[in-house]
MDTraj code that builds the backbone (N, CA, C; nanometers):
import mdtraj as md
import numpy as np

residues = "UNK UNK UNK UNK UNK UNK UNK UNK UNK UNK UNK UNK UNK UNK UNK UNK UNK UNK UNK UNK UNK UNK UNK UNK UNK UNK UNK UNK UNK UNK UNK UNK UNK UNK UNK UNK UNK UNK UNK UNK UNK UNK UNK UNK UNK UNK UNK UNK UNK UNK UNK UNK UNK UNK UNK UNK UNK UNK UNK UNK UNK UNK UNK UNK UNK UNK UNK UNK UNK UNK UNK UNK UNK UNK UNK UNK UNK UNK UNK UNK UNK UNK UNK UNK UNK UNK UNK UNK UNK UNK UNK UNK UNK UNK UNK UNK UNK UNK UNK UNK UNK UNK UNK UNK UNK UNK UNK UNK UNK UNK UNK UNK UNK UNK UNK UNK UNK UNK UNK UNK UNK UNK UNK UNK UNK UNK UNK UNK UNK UNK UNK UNK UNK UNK UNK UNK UNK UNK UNK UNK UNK UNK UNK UNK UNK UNK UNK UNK UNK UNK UNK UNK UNK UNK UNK UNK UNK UNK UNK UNK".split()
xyz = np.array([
    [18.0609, 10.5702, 9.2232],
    [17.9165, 10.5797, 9.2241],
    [17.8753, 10.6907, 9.3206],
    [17.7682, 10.7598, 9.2871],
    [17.7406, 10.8995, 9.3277],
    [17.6063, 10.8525, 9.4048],
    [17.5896, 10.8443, 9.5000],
    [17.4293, 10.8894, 9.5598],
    [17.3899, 10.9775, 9.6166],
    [17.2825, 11.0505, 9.5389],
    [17.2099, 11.1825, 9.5845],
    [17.0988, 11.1432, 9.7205],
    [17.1455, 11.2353, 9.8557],
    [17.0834, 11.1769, 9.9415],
    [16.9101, 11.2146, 9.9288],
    [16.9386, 11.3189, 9.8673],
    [16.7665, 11.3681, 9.8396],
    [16.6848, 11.2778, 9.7750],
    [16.7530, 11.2012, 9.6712],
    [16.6132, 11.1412, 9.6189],
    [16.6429, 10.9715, 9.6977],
    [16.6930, 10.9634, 9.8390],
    [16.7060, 10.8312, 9.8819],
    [16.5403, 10.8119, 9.8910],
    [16.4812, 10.6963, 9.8619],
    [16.3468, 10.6612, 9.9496],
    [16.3356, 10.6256, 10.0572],
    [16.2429, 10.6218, 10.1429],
    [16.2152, 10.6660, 10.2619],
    [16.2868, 10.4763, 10.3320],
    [16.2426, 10.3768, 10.2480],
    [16.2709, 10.2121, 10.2685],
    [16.4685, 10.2373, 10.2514],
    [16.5734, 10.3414, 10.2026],
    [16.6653, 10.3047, 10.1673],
    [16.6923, 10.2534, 10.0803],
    [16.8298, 10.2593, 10.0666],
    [16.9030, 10.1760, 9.9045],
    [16.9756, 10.0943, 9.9285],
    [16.9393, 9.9825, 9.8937],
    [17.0324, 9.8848, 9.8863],
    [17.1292, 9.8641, 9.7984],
    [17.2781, 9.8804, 9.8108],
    [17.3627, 9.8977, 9.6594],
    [17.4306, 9.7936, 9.6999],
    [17.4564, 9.7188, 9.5645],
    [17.5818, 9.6203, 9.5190],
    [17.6242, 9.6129, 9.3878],
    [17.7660, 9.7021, 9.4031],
    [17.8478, 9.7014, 9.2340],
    [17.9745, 9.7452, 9.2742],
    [18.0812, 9.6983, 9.1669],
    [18.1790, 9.7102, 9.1635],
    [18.2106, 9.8514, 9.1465],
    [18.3440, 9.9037, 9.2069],
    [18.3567, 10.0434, 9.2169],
    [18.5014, 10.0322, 9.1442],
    [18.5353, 10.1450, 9.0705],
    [18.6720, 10.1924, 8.9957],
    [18.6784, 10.2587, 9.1198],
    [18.8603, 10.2250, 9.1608],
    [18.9150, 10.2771, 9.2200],
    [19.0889, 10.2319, 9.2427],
    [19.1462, 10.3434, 9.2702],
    [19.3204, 10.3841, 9.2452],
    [19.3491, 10.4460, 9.1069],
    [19.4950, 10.4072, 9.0759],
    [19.5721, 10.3824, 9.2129],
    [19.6033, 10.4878, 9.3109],
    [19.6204, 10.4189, 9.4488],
    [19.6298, 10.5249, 9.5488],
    [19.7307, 10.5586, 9.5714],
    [19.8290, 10.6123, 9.6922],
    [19.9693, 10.6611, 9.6892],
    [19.9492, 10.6220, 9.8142],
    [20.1310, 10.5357, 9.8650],
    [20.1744, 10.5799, 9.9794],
    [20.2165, 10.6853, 10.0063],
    [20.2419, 10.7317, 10.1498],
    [20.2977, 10.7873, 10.2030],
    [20.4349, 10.8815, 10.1844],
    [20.5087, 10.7555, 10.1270],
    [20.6434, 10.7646, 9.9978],
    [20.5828, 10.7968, 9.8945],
    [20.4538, 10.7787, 9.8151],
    [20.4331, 10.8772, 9.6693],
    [20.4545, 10.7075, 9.5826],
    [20.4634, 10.6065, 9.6657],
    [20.4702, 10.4701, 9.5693],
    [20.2935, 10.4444, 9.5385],
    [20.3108, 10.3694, 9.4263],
    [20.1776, 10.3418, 9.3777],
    [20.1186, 10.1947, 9.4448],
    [19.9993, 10.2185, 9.5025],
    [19.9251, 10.0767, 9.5580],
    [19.8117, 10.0756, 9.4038],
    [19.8033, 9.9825, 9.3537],
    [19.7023, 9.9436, 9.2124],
    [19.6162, 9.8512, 9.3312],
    [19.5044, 9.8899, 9.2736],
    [19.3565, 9.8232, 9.3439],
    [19.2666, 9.7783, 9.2363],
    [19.2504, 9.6607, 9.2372],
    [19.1468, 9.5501, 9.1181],
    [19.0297, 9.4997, 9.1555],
    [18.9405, 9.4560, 9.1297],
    [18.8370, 9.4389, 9.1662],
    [18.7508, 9.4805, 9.2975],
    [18.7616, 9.5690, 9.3136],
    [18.6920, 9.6502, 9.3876],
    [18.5542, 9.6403, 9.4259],
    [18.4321, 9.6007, 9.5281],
    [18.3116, 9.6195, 9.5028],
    [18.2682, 9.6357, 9.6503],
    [18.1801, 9.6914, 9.6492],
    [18.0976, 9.7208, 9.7543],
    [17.9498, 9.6607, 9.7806],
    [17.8944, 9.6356, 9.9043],
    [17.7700, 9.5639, 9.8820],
    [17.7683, 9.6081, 10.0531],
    [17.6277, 9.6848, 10.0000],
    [17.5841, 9.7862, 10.1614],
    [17.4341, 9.8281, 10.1616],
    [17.4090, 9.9306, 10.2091],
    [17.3072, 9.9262, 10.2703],
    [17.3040, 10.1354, 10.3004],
    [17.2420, 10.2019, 10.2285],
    [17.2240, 10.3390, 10.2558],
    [17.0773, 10.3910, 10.2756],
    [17.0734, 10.4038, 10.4614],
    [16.9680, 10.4261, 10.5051],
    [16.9863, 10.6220, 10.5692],
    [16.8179, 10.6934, 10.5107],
    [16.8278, 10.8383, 10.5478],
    [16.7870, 10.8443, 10.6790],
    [16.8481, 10.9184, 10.7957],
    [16.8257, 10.9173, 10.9204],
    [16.7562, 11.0582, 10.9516],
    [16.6915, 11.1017, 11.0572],
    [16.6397, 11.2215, 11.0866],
    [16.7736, 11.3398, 11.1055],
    [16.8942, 11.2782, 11.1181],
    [17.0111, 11.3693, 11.1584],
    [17.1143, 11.3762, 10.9803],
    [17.0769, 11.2828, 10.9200],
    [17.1482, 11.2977, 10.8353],
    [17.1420, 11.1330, 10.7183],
    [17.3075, 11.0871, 10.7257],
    [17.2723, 10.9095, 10.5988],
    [17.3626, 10.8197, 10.7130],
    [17.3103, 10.6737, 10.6967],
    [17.4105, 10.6068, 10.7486],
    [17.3996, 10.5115, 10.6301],
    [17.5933, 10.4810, 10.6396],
    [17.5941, 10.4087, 10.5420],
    [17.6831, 10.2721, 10.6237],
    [17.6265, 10.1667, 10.6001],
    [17.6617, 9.9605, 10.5913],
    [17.6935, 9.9281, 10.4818],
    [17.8068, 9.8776, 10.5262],
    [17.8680, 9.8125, 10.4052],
    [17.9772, 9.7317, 10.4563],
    [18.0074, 9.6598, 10.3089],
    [18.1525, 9.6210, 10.2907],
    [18.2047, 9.6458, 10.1807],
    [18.2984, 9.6100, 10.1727],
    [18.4457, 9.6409, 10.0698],
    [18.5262, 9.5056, 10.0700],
    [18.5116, 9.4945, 9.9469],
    [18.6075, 9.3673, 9.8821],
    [18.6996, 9.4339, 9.7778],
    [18.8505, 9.4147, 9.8004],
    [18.9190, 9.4348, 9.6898],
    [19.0563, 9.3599, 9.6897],
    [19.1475, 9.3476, 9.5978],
    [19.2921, 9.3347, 9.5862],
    [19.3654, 9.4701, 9.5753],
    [19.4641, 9.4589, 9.6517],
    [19.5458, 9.5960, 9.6501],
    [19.6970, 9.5458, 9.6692],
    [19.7495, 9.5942, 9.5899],
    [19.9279, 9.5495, 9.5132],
    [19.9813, 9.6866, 9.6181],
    [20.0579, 9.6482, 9.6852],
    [20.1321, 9.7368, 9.7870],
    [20.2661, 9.7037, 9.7713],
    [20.4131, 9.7694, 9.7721],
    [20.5268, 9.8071, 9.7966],
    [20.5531, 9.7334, 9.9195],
    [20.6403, 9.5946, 9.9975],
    [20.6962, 9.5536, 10.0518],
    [20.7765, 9.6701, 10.1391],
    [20.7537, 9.7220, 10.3008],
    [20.8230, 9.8213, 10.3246],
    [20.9764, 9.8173, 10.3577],
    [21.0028, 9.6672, 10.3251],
    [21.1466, 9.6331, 10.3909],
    [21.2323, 9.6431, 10.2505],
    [21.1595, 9.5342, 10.1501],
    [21.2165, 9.5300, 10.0017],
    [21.1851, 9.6013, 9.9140],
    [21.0739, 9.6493, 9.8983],
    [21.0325, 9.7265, 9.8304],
    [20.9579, 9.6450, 9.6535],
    [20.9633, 9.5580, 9.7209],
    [20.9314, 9.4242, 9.6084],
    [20.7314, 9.4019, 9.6639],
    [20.6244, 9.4497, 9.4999],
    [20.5040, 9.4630, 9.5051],
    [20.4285, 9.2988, 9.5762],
    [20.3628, 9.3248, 9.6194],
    [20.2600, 9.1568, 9.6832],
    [20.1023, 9.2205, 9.7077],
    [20.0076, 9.1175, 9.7132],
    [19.9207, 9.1068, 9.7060],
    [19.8615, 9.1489, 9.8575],
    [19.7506, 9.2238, 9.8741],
    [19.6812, 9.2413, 10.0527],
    [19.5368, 9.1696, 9.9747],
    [19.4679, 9.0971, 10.0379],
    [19.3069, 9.0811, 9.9900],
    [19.2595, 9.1930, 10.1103],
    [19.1678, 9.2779, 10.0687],
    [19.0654, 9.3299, 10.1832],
    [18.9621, 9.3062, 10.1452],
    [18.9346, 9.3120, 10.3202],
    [18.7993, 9.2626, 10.3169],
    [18.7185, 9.3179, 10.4430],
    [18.6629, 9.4311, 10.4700],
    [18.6211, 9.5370, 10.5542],
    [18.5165, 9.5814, 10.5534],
    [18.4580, 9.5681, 10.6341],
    [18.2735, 9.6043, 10.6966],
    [18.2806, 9.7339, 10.7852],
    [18.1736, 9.8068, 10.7365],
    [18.1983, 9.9433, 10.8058],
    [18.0471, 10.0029, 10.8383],
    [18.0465, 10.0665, 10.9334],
    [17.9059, 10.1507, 10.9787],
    [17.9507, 10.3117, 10.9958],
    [17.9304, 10.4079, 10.8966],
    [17.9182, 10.5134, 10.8644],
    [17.8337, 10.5952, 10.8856],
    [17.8333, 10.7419, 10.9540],
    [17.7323, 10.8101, 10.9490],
    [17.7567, 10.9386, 10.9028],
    [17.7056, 11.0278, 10.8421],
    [17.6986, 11.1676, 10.7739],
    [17.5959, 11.2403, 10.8297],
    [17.5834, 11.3529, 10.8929],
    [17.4982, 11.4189, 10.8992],
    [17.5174, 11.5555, 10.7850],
    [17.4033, 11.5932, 10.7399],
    [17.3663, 11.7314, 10.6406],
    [17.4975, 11.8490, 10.6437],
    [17.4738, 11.8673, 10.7650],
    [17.5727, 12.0257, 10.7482],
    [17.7232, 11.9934, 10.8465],
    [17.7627, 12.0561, 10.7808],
    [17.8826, 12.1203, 10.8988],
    [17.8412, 12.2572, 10.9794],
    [17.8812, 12.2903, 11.0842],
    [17.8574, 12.3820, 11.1629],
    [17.9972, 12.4657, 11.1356],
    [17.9318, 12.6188, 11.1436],
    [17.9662, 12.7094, 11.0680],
    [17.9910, 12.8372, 11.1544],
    [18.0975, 12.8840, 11.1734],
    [18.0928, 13.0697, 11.2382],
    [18.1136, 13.0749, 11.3817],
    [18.0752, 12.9027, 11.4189],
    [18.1123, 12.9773, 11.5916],
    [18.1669, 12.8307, 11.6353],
    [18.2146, 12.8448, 11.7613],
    [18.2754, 12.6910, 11.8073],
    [18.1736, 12.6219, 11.8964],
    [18.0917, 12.5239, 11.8704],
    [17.9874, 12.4276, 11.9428],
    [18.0692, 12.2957, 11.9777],
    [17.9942, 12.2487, 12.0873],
    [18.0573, 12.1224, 12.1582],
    [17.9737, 12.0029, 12.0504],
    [18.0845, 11.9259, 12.0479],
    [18.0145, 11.7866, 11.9850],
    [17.9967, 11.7047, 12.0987],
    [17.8793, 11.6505, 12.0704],
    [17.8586, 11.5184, 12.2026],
    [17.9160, 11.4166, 12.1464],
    [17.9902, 11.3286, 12.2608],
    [18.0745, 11.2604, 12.2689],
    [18.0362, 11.0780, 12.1827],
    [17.8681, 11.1161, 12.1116],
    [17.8295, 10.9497, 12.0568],
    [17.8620, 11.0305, 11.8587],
    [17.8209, 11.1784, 11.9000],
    [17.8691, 11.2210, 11.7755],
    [18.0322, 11.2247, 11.7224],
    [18.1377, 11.1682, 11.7879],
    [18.2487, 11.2251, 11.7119],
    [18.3098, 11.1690, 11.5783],
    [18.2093, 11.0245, 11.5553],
    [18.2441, 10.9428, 11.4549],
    [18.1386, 10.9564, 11.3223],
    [18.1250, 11.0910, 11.3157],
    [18.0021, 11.1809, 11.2273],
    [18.0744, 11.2713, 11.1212],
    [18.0812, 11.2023, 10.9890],
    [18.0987, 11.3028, 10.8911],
    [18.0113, 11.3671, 10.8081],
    [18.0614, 11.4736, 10.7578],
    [17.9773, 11.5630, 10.7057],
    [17.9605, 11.5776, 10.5293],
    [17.8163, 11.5810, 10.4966],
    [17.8526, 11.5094, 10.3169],
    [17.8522, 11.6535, 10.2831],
    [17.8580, 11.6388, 10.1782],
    [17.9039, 11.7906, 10.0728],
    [17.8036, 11.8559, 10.0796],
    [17.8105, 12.0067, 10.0439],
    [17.7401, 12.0907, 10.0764],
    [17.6059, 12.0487, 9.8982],
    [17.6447, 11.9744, 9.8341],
    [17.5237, 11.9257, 9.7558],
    [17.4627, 11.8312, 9.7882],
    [17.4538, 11.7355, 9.9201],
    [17.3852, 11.6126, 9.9975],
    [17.4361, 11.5202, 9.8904],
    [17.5702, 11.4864, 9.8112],
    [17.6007, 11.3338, 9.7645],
    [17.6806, 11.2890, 9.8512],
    [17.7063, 11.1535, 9.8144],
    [17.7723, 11.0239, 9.8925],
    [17.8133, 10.9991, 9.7842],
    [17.9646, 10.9737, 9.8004],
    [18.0426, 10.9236, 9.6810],
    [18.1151, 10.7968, 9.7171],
    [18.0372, 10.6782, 9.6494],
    [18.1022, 10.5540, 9.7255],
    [18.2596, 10.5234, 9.6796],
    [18.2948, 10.5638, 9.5761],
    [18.4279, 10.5732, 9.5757],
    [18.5574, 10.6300, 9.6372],
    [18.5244, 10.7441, 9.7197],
    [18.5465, 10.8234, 9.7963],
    [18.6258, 10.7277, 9.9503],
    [18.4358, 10.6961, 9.9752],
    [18.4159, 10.5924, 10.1008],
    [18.5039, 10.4735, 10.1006],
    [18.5374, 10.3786, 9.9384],
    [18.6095, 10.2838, 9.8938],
    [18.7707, 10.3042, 9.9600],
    [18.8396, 10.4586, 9.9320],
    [18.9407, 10.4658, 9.9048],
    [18.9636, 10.4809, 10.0756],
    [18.9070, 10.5371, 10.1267],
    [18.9144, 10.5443, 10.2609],
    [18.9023, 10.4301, 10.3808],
    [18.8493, 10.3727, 10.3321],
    [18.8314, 10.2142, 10.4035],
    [18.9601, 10.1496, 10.3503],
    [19.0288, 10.1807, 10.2252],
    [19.1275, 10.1279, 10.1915],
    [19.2447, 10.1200, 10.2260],
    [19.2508, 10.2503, 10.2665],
    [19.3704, 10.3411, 10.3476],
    [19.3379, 10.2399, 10.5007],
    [19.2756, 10.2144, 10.5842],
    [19.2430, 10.2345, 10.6957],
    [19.2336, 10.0536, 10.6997],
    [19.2229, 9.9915, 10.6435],
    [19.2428, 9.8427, 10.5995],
    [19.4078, 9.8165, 10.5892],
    [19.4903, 9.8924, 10.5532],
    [19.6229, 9.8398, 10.4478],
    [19.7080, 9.8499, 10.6210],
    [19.7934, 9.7646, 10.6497],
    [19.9167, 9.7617, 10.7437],
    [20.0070, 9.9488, 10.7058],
    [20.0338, 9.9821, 10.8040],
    [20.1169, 10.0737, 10.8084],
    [20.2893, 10.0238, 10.7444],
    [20.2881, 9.9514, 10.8007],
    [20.4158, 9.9050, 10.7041],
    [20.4164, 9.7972, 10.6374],
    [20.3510, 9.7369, 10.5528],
    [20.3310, 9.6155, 10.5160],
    [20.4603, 9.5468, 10.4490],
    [20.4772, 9.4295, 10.4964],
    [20.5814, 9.3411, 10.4815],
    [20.5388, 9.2703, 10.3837],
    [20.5780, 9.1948, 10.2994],
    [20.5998, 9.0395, 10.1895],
    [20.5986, 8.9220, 10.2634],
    [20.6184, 8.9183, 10.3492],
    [20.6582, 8.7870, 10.4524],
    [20.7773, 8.8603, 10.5625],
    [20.7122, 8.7376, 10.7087],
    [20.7751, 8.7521, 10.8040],
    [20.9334, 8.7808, 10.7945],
    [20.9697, 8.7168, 10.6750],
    [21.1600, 8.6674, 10.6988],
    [21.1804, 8.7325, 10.6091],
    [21.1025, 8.8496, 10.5519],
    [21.1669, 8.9536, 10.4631],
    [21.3825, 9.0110, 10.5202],
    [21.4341, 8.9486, 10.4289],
    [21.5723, 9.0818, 10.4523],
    [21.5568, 9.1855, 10.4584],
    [21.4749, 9.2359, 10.3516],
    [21.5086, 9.3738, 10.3187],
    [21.5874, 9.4006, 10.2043],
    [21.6504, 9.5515, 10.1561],
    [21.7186, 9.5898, 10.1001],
    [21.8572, 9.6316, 10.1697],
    [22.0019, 9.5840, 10.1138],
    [22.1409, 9.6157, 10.1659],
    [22.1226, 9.7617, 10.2163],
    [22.1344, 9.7829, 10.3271],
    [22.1794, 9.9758, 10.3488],
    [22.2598, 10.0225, 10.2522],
    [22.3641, 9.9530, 10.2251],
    [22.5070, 9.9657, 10.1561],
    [22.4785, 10.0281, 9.9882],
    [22.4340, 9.9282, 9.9380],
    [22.4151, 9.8813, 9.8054],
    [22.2881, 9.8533, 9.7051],
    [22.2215, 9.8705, 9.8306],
    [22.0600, 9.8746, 9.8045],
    [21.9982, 9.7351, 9.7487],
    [22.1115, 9.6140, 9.7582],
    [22.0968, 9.4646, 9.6680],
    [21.9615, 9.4255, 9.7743],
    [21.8788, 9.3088, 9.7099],
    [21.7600, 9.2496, 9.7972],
    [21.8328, 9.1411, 9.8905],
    [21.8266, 9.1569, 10.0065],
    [21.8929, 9.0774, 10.0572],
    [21.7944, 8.9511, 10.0533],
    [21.6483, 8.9253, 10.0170],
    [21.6334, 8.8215, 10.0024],
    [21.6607, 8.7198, 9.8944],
    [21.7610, 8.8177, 9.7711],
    [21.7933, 8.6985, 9.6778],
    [21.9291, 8.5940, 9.7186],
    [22.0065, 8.6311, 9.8265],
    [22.1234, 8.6330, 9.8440],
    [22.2081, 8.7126, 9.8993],
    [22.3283, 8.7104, 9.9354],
    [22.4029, 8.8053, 10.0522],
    [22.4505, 8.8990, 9.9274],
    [22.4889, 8.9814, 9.9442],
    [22.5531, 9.1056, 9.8307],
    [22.6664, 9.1425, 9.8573],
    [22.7130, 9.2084, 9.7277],
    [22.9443, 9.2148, 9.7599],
    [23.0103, 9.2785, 9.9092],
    [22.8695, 9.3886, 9.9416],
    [22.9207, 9.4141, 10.0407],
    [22.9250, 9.3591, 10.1840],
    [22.8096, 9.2570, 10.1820],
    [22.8557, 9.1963, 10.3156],
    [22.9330, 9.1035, 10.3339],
    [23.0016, 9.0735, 10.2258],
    [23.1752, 9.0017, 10.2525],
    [23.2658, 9.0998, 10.3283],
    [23.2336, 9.2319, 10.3046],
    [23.3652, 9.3412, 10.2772],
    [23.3584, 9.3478, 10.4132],
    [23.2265, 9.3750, 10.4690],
    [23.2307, 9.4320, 10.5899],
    [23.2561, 9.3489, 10.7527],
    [23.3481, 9.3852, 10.8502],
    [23.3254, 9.2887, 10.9329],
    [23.2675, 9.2519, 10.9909],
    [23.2557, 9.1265, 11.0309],
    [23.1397, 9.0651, 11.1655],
    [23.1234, 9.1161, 11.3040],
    [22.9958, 9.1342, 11.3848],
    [23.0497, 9.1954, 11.4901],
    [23.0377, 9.0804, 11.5696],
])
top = md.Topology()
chain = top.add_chain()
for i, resn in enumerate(residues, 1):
    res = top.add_residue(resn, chain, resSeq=i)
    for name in ("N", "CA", "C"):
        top.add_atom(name, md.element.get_by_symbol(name[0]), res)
traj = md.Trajectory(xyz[None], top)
């Protein structure tokens, strides 16, 4: 969903709808699939620029980083956003220090809540997300899941 900040009214927009979005990529280039997706916020025009309130509800199917076996994350993430109009251009200016959490919307004034979706998504998900605490993993050896069972090679090898 696209909002043009120009024609915001002066009272703001109140939005609530489901957003298409993924699938995204890890890091590794593995696929996270994201389902029901929706947003329900609040886009108010400020004298400096938009702030955008919200949240984000979705399911996101992530890669196990130990097994590599897909599981479920629910998110569920509330965010306070701000955009001001321009980027500064041609010379190096100091940012004040309440501004550094200030992004800058496109040089056509939209807000692309899908955009905003995928980014809260990223910033929601565990850096290494596990399946469960007592994940094995995958054999170094053999690459077998060690959570189905021990694999040929850790007979072979000795105990320390």
């Amino acid at each position: 969903m696209i909002i043009r900040v120009k024609d915001l009214e002066p009272e703001g927009l109140h939005v609530e709808t489901p957003l298409s979005v993924g699938p995204l990529q890890t890091d590794a280039g593995e696929s996270i699939g994201i389902r029901d997706a929706r947003f329900l916020g609040d886009v108010q025009r400020t004298s400096r620029g938009v702030e955008l309130r919200g949240r984000l509800t979705c399911g996101a199917e992530v890669p196990c980083a130990r097994c590599l076996s897909t599981f479920q994350i629910d998110v569920d993430r509330s965010f306070h956003l701000r955009y001001s109009f321009a980027a500064p251009t041609g010379r190096e200016i100091e940012i004040p220090e309440e501004d550094l959490d200030v992004d800058f919307l496109k040089a056509d004034g939209e807000l692309d809540l899908g955009s905003v979706a995928m980014e809260q998504i990223y910033l929601e998900l565990p850096m290494k997300p596990v399946c469960r605490e007592a994940c094995r993993g995958l054999c170094p050896t053999c690459g077998a899941d060690l959570n189905s069972g021990s694999c040929a090679c850790a007979a072979s090898q000795p105990q320390a």
